[in-house]
Structures are given as structure tokens and as C-alpha cells.
C-alpha positions in Angstrom: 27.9 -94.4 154.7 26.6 -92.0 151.8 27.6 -88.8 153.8 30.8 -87.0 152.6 32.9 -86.6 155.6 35.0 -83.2 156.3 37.5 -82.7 159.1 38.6 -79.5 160.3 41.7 -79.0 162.3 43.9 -81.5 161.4 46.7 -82.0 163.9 47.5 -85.2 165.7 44.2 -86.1 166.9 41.7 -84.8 164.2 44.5 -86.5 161.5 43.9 -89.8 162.9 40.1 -89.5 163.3 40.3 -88.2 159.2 42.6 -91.7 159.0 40.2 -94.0 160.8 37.5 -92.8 159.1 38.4 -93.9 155.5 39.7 -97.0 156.9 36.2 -97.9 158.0 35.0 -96.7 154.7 33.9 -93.1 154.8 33.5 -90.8 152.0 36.1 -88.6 153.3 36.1 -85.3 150.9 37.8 -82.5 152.6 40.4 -81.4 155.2 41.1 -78.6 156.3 44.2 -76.9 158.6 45.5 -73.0 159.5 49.1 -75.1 158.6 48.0 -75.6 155.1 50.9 -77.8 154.3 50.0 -80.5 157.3 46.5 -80.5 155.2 48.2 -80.8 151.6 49.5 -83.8 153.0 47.2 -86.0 155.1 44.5 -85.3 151.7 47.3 -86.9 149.7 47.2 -89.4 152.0 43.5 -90.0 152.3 42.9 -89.3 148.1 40.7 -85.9 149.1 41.2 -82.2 148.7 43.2 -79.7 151.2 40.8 -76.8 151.6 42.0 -73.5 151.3 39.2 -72.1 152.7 36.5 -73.0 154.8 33.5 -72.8 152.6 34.9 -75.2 150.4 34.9 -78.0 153.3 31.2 -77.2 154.1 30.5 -77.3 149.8 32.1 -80.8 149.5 30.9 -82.7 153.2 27.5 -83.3 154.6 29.2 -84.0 157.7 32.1 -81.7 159.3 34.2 -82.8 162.6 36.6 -79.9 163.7 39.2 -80.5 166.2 40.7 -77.4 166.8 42.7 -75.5 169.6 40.4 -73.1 171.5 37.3 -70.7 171.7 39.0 -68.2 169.8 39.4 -71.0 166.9 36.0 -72.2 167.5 34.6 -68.3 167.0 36.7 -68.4 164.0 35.5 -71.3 162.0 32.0 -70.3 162.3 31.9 -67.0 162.0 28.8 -66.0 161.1 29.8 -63.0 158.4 32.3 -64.1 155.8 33.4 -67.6 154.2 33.4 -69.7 156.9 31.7 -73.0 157.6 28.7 -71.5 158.0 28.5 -70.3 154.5 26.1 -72.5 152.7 25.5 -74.9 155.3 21.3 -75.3 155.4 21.3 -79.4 156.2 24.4 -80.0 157.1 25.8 -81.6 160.7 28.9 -80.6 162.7 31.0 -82.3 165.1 32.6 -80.5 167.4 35.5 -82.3 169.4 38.1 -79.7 170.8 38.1 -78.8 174.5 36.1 -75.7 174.5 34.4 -74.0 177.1 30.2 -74.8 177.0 29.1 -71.2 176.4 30.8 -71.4 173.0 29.3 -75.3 171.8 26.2 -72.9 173.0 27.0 -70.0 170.6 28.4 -72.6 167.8 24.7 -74.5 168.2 22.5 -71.4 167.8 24.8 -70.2 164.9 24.8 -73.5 162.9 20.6 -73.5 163.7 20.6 -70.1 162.0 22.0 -71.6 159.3 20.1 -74.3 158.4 22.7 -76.3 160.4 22.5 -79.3 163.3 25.7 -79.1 165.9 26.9 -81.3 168.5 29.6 -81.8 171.1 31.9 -84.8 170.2 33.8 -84.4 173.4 37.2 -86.6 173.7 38.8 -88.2 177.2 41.4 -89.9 174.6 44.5 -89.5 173.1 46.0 -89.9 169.9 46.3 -93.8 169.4 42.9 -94.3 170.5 42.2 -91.5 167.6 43.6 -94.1 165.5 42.2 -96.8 166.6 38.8 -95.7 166.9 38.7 -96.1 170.3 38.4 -92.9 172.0 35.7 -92.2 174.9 33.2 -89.7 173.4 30.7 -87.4 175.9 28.3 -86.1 173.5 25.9 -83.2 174.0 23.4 -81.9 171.8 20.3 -82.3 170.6 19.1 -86.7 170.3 18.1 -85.9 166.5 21.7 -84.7 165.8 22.9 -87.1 167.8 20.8 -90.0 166.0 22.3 -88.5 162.8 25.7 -88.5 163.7 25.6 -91.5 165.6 27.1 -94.0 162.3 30.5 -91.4 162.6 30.5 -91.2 166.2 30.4 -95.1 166.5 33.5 -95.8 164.4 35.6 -93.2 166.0 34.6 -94.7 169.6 34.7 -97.6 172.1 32.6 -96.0 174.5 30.3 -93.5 173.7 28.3 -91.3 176.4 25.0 -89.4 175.7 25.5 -86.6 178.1 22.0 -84.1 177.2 21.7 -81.1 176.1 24.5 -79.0 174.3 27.2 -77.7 176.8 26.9 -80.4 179.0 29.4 -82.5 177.6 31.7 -80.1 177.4 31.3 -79.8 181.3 31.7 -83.2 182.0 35.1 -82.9 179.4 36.2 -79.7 181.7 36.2 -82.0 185.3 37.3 -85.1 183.7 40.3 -82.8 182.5 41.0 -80.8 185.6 40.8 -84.0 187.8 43.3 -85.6 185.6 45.8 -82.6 185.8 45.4 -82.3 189.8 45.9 -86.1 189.7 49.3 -85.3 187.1 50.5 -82.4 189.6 50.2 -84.5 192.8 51.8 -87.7 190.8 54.9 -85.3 189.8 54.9 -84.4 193.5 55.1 -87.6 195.0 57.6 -89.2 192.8 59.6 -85.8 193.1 59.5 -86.2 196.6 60.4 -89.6 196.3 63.8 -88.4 194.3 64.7 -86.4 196.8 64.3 -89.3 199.3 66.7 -91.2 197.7 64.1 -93.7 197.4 64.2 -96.2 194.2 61.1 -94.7 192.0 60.1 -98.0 190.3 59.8 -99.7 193.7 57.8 -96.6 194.6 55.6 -97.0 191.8 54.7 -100.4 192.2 53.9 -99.1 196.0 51.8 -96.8 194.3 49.7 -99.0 191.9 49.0 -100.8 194.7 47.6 -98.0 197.1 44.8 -95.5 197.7 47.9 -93.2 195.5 47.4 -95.2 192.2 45.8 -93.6 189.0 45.4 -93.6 185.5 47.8 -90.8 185.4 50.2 -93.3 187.5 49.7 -96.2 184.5 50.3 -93.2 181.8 52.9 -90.6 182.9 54.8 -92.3 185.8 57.6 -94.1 184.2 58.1 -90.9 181.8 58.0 -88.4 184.8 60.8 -90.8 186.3 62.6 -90.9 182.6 62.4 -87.6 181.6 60.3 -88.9 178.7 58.1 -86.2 177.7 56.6 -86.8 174.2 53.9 -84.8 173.8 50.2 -87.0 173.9 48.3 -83.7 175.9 50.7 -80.7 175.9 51.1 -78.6 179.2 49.7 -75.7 177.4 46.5 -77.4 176.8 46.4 -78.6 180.5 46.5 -75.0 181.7 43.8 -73.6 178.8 41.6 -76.8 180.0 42.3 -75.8 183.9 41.1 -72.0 183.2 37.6 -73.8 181.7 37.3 -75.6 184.5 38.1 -72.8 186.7 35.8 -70.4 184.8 32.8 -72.8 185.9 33.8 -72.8 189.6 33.8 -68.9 189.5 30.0 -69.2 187.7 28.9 -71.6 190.3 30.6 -69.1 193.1 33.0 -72.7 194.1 36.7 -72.2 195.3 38.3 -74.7 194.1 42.0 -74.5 195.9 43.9 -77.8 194.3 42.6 -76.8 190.8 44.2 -72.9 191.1 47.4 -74.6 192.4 47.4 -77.1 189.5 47.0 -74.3 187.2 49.8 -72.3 188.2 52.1 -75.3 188.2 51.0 -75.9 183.9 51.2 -71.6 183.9 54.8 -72.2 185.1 55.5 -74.5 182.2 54.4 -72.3 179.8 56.3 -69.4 181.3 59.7 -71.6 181.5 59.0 -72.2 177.8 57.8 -75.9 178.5 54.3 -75.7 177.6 55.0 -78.0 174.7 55.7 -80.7 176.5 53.3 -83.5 177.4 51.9 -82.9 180.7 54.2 -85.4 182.3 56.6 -82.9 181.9 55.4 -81.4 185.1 58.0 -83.2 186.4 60.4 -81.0 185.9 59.2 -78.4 188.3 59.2 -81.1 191.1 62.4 -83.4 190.6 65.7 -82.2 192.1 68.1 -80.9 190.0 65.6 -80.0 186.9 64.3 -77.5 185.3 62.9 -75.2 187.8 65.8 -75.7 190.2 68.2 -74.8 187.5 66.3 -71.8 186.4 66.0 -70.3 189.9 70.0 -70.5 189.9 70.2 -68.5 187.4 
């Protein structure tokens, strides 16, 4: 465990993997956040230094996971004129977790090779306890020697952990396994919605689900909440739509029409229009269930 371990993009899920990693006994040196104050205070948590700028995380770690929002972050951090990670970085190894689309792990790899860099996907189909916990399911793409090197990090973040090939392919894999889980989400908050208007008693109607060709993991995670209004956000409605354009982006590459994942879209779109893109996912709810938010805004 020699390597000095920086994380970039420290929100609720790359905090906890910054947390788990010093509880299994990493070196960890340097965080690193565009909210500089959530930084100044997970490195006085973890006893390292809050970055101010992104050279200094690539000066004091040999290894750098980043965990931030989007492609336009991702451009960002590695920039290839100016102080970014990329400064300095001849030998060192970044892991790349956030939900990006695979052109820009591509761009990001060839950039960090320039450099004197390795890069891989760390790709995540977990949420933020299992950050903590180190048990998230990683899909990792890149090339094997990267992966070989970053394999000790990888293992203690992870219960399951997925060589998918060459870089971008995780992050294709990461793009279905999302937009699968958000049709499955939409057509959950349907059903139960439906079920409301019934008059049917939703508990009794999820146990009929669990136990039907209609049960998912979606059914074991957002369910109750839909029915509860409970909406606390694990995977905001605003990352379910970014994730649903990646997904659709590919279709349109590989000339598919894909009519439930358009439809899904719109309905996370919606949410963000309504000014609920905050909320978890679950929260699509509300534009199925009598009597909630979309009804009450198309009164208005």
C-alpha cells in the first residue's frame, strides 16, 4: 500500500470511497472538490490536504480516482494546457469512476498517455453505502497493465469486480446497466401510480409484484419510497436523464431506436423542468401518482 492515494470530486460517493480507503489503510494525501469547503472538510477528517488546485493533487498521489459530474467535468480536470491533473503526471495512474460517455474515458486515456500517464474506467453500478462499505460493483475498462496496477485500490473499494476490455467499454456496459434501471424506475412508478388510482392497497401490490414477472431491483430499492413519498436522494433524477442521453447517444451511433429509453428520458427531463431533478429517481413518482406533483402543476 505504498501508493499515495488522491481523490477528485468529492461528493457523496467519491467521499466515502476517500473514507474507505484510509480505513483499509491507504496513504490517502489529497482531495480535491469545485465546493472547496466539502474538501476542507472530509481532509480534516481523513488527516490530508484540501487541494486548491489540481496540480497539487497529481504532486502529492501516485494514484488519482475522480468522481465527478459529467464530460464537461471530465474535459476539465484534464485539460491538457494549464494546471490541471495532467500537469506533472509522467507515471502516475488515474481512476476514472463518474458516468461519462466512452468517447471521453477515450480522449481522457490518450491524454493521460501523452503525459506519461496510465488511465482507466472504474465504472460504478452502486450507490453510496456500498461506497462506504467497499462494496460497490466495478466494470473496468482499460488497458490489463493499468488494470494490474490498480487492481490493490480497485479490490478494496469492491465486492465484485468486472474486467470489461479495452477503454470505453465499461463505460458502455455502465450506460445500459443505467438506462435499463431508469426504464425499469419509470414503468415501476407507472404501475404503482396506476395502482393508486385503483384504489388498490400498494403494499399488497408490491408483494404481488416481488413475486411476478413485474419484480426488480428497482421494486426492492425505490418501491416503498415511491408509495411514501420518500425521496432521499441515492441517484438524483438529473443524473438519470444525463445517463439516459449517453445511452441514447449510443443508439443514435449504432443507427437503433430505442422507443422506451426516449420515453424514460422525457419523464427524468420533466423532473428537471418541474424543478425536481434533485430528487432521487424514485421521485418519478410524482409525475405518475394522483394528486402529485405533475397533476398539481398542470392545474395551475
Amino acid at each position: 500500500m505504498a501508493d499515495r492515494i488522491g481523490v477528485v470530486g468529492v461528493g457523496r460517493m467519491g467521499a466515502n470511497m476517500a473514507r474507505r480507503l484510509k480505513d483499509c489503510g491507504f496513504n490517502v494525501t489529497a482531495v480535491s472538490d469545485a465546493r472547496l469547503k466539502s474538501a476542507k472538510a472530509l481532509a480534516s477528517e481523513l488527516g490530508c490536504e484540501a487541494c486548491k488546485s489540481l496540480a497539487r493533487v497529481t504532486e502529492l498521489a501516485d494514484v488519482i480516482l475522480t468522481v465527478v459530474s459529467d464530460d464537461a467535468a471530465m474535459d476539465a480536470i484534464f485539460a491538457e494546457k494549464g494546471k490541471s491533473l495532467l500537469h506533472k503526471a509522467a507515471g502516475r495512474l488515474f481512476i476514472n469512476c463518474a458516468t461519462v460517455s466512452p468517447s471521453t474515458h477515450l480522449t481522457v486515456e490518450a491524454r493521460a498517455a501523452k503525459a506519461g500517464a496510465q488511465s482507466i474506467e472504474g465504472c460504478m453500478a452502486s450507490s453510496i453505502t456500498q461506497a462506504r462499505e467497499g462494496t460497490l460493483y466495478l466494470m473496468i475498462g482499460g488497458k490489463p497493465e493499468a488494470f494490474e496496477r490498480g487492481k490493490a485500490v480497485l479490490e478494496k473499494l469492491s465486492s465484485s469486480l468486472r474486467y470489461v476490455g479495452e477503454t470505453g467499454r465499461a463505460a458502455q456496459v455502465k450506460a445500459l446497466v443505467n438506462m435499463v434501471m431508469n426504464i425499469n424506475t419509470a414503468g415501476l412508478a407507472e404501475g404503482l401510480g396506476l395502482g393508486a388510482a385503483l384504489g388498490l392497497d400498494l403494499p399488497m401490490l408490491r408483494e404481488v409484484f416481488s413475486q411476478t414477472g413485474a419484480n426488480s431491483r428497482v421494486l426492492q430499492t425505490d418501491g416503498e419510497d415511491m408509495q411514501n413519498r420518500d425521496h432521499s436522494c441515492f441517484f438524483s433524477a438529473a443524473h438519470a436523464a444525463k445517463d439516459s442521453g449517453i445511452s441514447l447517444d449510443l443508439a443514435k451511433q449504432a443507427k437503433l431506436k430505442l422507443p422506451l429509453a426516449v420515453a424514460t428520458k422525457k419523464q427524468f427531463d420533466l423532473m428537471i423542468k418541474l424543478g425536481l431533478g434533485e430528487l432521487d429517481k424514485s421521485g418519478v413518482a410524482e409525475l405518475t401518482f394522483p394528486g402529485r406533483a405533475l397533476h398539481k402543476a398542470k392545474k395551475k
